[in-house]
C-alpha positions as CSV (number, residue, x, y, z in Angstrom):
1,X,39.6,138.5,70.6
2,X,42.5,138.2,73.4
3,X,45.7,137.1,72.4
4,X,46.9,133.5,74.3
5,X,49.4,133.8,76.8
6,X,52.6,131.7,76.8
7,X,54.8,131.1,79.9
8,X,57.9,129.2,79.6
9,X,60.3,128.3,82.4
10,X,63.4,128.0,80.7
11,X,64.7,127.8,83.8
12,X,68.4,128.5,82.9
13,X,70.1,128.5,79.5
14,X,73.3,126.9,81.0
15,X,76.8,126.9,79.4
16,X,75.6,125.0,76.4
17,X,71.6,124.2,75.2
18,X,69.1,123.2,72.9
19,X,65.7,123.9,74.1
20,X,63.8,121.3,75.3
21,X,66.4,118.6,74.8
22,X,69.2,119.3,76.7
23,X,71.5,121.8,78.5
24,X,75.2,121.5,79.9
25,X,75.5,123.0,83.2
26,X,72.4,124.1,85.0
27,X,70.7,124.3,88.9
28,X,70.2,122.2,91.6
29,X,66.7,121.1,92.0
30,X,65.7,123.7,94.8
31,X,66.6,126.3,92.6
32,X,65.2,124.7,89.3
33,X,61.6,124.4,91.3
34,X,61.2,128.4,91.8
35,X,61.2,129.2,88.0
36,X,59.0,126.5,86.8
37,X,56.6,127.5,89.7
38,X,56.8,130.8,88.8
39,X,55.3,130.0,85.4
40,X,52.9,127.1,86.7
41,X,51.5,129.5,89.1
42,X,51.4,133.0,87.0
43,X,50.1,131.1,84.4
44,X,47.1,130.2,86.2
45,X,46.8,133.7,87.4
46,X,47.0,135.1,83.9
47,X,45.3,132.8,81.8
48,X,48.6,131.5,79.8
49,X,49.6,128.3,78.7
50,X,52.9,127.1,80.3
51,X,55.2,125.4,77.8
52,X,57.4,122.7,78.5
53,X,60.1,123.2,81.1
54,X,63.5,123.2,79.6
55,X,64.9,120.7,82.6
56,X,66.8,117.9,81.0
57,X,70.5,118.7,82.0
58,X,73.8,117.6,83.1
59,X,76.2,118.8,85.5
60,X,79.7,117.7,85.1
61,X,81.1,119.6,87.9
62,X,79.6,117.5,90.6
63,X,79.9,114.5,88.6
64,X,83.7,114.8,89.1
65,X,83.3,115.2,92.4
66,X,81.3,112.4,93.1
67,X,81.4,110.2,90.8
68,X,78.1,109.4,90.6
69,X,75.1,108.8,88.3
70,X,72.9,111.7,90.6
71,X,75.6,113.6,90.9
72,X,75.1,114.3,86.9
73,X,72.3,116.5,88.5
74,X,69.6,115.5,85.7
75,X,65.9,115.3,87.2
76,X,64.1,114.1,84.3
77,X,62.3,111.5,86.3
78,X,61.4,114.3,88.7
79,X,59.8,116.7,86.2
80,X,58.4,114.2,84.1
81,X,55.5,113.8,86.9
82,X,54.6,117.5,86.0
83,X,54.2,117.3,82.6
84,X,50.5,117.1,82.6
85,X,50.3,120.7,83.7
86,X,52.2,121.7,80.5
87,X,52.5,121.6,76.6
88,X,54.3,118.9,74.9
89,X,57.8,119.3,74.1
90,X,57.5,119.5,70.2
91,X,54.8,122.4,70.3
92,X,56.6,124.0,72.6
93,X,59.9,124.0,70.4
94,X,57.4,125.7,67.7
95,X,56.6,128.6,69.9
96,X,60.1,128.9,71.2
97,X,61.9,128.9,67.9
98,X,59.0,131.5,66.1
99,X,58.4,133.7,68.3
100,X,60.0,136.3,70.1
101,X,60.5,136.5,73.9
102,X,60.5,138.5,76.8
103,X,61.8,138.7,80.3
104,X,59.8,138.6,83.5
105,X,59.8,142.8,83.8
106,X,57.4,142.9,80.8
107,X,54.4,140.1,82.5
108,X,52.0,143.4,82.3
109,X,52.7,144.4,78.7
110,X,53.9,141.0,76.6
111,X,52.3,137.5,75.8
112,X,55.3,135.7,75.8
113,X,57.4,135.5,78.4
114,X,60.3,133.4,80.0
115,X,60.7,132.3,83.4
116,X,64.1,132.0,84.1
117,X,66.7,131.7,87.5
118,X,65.7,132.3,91.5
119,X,64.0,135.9,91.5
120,X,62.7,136.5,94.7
121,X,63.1,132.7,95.9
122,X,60.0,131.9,98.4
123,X,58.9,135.5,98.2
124,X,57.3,135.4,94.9
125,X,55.4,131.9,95.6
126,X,53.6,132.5,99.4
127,X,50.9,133.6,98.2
128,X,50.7,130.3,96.1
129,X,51.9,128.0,99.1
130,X,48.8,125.8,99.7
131,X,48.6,125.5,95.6
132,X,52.0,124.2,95.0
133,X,52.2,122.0,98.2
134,X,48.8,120.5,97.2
135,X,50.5,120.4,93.4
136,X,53.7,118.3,94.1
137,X,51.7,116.3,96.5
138,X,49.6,114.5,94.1
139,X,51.8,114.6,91.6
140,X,53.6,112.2,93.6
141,X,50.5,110.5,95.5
142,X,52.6,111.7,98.6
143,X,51.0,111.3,102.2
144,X,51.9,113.8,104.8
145,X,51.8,111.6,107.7
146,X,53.7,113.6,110.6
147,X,56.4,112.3,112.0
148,X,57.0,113.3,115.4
149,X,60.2,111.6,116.4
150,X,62.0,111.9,113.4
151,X,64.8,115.1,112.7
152,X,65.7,115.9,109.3
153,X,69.2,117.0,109.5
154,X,70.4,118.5,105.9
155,X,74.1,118.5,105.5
156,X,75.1,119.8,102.3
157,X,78.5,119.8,101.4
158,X,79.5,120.1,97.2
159,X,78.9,123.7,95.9
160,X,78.9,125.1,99.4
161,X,82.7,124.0,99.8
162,X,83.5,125.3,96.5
163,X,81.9,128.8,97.1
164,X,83.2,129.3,100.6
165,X,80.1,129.2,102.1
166,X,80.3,125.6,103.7
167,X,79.7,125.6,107.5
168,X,81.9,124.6,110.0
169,X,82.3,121.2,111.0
170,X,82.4,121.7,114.5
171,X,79.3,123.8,114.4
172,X,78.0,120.0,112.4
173,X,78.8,117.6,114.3
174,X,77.8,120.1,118.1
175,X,74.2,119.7,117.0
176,X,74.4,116.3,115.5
177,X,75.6,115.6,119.3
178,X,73.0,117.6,120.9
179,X,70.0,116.1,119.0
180,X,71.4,112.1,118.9
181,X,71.9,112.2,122.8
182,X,67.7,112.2,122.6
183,X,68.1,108.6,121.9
184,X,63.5,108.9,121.5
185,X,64.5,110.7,118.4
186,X,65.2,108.8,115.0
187,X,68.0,111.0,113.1
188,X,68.0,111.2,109.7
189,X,70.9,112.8,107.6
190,X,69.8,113.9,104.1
191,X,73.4,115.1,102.3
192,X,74.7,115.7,98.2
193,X,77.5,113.6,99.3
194,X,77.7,109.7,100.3
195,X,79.0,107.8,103.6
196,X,82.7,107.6,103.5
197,X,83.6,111.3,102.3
198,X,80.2,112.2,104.8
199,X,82.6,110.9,107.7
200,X,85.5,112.2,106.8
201,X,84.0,115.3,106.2
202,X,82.7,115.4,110.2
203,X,86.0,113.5,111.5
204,X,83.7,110.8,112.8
205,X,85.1,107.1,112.6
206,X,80.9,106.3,112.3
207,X,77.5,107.6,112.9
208,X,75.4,107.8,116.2
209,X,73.4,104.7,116.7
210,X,70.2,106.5,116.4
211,X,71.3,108.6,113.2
212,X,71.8,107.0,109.4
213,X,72.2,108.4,106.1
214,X,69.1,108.2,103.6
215,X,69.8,107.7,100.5
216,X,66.4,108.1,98.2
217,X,66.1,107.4,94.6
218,X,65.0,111.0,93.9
219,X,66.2,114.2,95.2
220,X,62.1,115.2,95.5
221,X,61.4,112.0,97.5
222,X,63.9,114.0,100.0
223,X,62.9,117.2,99.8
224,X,59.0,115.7,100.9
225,X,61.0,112.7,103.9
226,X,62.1,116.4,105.3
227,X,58.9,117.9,105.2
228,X,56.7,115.5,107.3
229,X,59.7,115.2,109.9
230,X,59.0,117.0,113.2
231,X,62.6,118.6,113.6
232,X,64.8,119.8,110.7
233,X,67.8,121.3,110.6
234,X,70.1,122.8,108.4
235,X,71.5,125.2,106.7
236,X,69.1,128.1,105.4
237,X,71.6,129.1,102.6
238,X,70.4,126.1,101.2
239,X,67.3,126.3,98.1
240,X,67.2,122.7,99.3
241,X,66.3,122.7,103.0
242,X,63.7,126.0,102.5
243,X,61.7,123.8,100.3
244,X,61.3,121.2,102.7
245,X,59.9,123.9,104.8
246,X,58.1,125.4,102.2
247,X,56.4,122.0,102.2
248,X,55.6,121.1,105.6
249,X,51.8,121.8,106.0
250,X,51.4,124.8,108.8
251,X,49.2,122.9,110.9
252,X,52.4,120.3,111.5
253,X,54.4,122.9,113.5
254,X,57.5,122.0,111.9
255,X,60.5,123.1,114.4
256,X,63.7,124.2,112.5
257,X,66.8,124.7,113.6
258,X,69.4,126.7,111.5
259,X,73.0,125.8,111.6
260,X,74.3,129.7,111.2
261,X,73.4,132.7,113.3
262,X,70.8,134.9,112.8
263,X,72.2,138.0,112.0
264,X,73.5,135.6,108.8
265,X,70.0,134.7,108.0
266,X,68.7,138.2,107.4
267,X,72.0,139.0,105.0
268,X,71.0,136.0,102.9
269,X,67.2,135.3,103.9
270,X,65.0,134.0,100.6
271,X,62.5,132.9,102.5
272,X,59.7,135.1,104.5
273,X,59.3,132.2,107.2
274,X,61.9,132.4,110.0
275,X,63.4,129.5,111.3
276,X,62.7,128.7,115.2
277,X,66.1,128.6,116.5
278,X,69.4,129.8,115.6
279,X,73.0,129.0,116.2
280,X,74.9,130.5,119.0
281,X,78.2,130.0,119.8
C-alpha cells in the first residue's frame, strides 16, 4: 500500500509565525501565488494532498509607509476562495506539528514536502498555465471579456524604492504621455500607493483626462482588471505585473510594454514569455 503524499505551501516562515494562524513579515501576493501553485499543481501531478496554505500575515513595513489597512499586506479574503482545493486548517496543524518535513529537492524521494518562496517564478508553472488560469477563474466566477481600449499601466512604487530598483520617473510619466495622447484609449493606473503620494511621485499637479487610478477591494481583482486589458505596461521586475500576463488567455493577444530595456529583462527575466516592446531611450 502507497504511502499518501502531503504538500504544504508554507509559503514563507516570515520574521515571526505560527503555522496556520499567523506570521509577521511575509510576500506580496505575486510572489505568495507561485508557492501555493507549486503545491496545488504538483500535488495533482503526484497524487498528494495539499495542506492548508500558511497565508494569514502582516506586514508592518508598508503599513508605515502607507498607512493603510491593505498596506498590512494580509490576503485572507484572497486565499480563502482557494480553500476548497485544500485540507482544513486544524488537520493540517496535526500533520505539520508530527511529522517531519522536507524541502522541494527531495519531491522524488519524500512524502512530505514544503513549498516554500519564488523558485523558478513562471518557469516552474507553464506547463500548468491553462490549469491555474482556468483555477483562479472560477474561483472567483471571473469573465474574461477582452477589453480592447483599455491599457493597464502598473506603477509600483513601495519595495521597489526601498531596494533601489524603482524606475525612473521620467521614463513613467514619457509613456504615460505617449499612451494618454490616444485619447480612444481608456488608461488605467493599477499602483501599491494612493493619489496624492502617486502625483507627487510623477511631479504631476493631476492625471490625464483619459487616465484614473483604480482602486479595487482586492489585490487579485487587479491582478485579473490587467489581464483582460488589451495594452499593459509595466515594470517586468514586478511578481505582480507577470501574473497579469500569466493570466491573459493567449488567444487575447495581450500587447505589453516593459518600462526598462531589454538587455535588463534577460538579467532579471522570471518569466519565459517576452514582453512586446521594450524601453529605449
Amino acid at each position: 500500500m502507497n504511502k499518501v503524499k502531503y504538500y504544504l505551501p508554507l509559503i514563507h516562515k516570515g520574521t515571526l509565525s505560527i503555522y496556520p494562524f499567523f506570521r509577521i513579515g511575509g510576500f506580496g501576493l505575486g510572489n505568495m501565488l507561485f508557492p501555493f501553485f507549486r503545491s496545488i499543481c504538483f500535488g495533482i501531478r503526484d497524487g498528494a494532498a495539499v495542506l492548508y496554505p500558511f497565508y494569514n500575515q502582516i506586514q508592518p513595513r508598508n503599513f508605515f509607509r502607507e498607512r493603510t489597512i491593505n498596506s498590512l499586506r494580509n490576503y485572507n479574503d484572497i486565499f480563502s476562495k482557494f480553500k476548497y482545493a485544500t485540507l482544513p486548517p486544524y488537520k493540517s496543524l496535526t500533520l505539520y506539528s508530527t511529522k517531519k518535513w522536507f524541502g522541494e529537492d527531495y519531491i522524488s524521494k519524500k512524502d512530505l514536502i514544503l513549498f516554500e518562496g519564488c523558485k523558478n517564478y513562471f518557469f516552474d508553472l507553464l506547463p500548468y498555465r491553462n490549469f491555474i488560469q482556468k483555477f483562479i477563474f472560477d474561483s472567483y466566477n471571473f469573465k474574461t471579456k477582452f477589453d480592447l481600449q483599455k491599457a493597464a499601466f502598473h506603477i509600483r512604487l513601495g519595495d521597489f524604492m526601498r531596494t533601489g530598483q524603482s524606475l525612473s520617473k521620467e521614463i513613467i510619466k514619457d509613456k504615460l504621455k505617449s499612451f494618454s495622447n490616444n485619447e480612444l484609449l481608456d488608461i488605467e493606473i493599477y499602483s501599491d500607493s494612493n493619489l496624492n503620494n502617486l502625483l507627487k511621485y510623477l511631479e504631476l499637479d493631476r492625471l490625464p483626462k483619459n487616465v484614473r487610478l483604480i482602486k479595487n477591494s482586492s489585490p487579485i481583482q487587479d491582478i485579473l482588471a490587467m489581464s483582460k486589458c488589451k495594452y499593459i505596461i509595466g515594470n517586468p521586475n514586478s511578481t505582480f505585473v507577470e501574473w497579469a500576463r500569466f493570466l491573459s488567455p493567449v488567444e487575447n493577444s495581450q500587447v505589453s510594454h516593459a518600462l526598462i530595456n531589454e538587455k535588463q529583462f534577460l538579467k532579471i527575466q522570471i518569466t519565459p514569455f517576452s514582453w512586446d516592446y521594450f524601453y529605449e531611450e
